[in-house]
N, C-alpha and C positions, 0 to 999 in steps of 0.2 A: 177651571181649577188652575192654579198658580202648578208649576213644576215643584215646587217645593213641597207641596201638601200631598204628591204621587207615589212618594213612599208607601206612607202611611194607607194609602187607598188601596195599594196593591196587597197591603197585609191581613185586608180585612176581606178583603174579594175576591182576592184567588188561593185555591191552593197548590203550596209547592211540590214539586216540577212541574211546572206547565207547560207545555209547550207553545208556539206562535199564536197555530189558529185560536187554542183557549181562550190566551191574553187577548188577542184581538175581540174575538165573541165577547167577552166580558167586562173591559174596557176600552176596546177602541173609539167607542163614540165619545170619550169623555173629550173634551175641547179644551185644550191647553192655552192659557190668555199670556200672552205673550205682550213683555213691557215694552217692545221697539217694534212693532209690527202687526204683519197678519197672524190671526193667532190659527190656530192647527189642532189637529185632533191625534190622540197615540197610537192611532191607527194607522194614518199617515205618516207619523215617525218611526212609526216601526218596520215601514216599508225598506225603509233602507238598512233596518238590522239583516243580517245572515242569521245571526242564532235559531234554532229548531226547537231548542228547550229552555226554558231559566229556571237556574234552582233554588233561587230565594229572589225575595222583595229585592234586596239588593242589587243583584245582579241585572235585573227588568230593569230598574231605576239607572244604574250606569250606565245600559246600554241606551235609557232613553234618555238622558243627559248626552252623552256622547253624539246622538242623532238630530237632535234638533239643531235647527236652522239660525238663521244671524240674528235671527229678530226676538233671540233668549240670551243674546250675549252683554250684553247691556252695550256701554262706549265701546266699543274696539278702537283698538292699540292704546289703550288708555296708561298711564302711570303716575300710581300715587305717589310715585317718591319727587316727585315736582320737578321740575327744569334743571337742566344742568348751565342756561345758556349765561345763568350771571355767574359760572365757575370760571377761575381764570384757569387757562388749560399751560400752565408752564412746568417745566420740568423742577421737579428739586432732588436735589440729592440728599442723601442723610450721611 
């Protein structure tokens, strides 16, 4: 399952407040395809959450965005707004 389609999964499959072990018994083995790597399951991401309870989809889903690893981040250090290196870097006054 794409991270992006785990909202939606969480809204149909758990109910809220859940706490850890729930979310884990009920979604953990879902297997997260990760575009730049090994992909992972939310059980394994969850490991590294603290939370005890979530009280909405939302909140599950932030924490499982905030958790996951480098290989959901796409480019790193990437920047759309293009090179600066043909700027001339001189001072002007107005």
């Amino acid at each position: 399952m794409r991270l992006s389609e785990t909202r939606r999964a969480f809204e149909t499959q758990i109910s809220f407040p859940a706490d850890h072990e729930a979310v884990v018994e009920q979604v953990g083995g879902v297997t997260l395809e990760a575009p730049n790597g090994d992909d992972t399951t939310v059980a394994a991401v969850l490991e590294r959450v603290d939370d005890a309870e979530f009280d909405s989809p939302d909140e599950l889903y932030d924490s499982l965005v905030t958790f996951v690893d480098d290989a959901f981040i796409g480019r790193k250090f990437y920047d759309d707004r293009g090179s600066q290196s043909g700027m001339r870097n001189e001072e002007q006054s107005f």
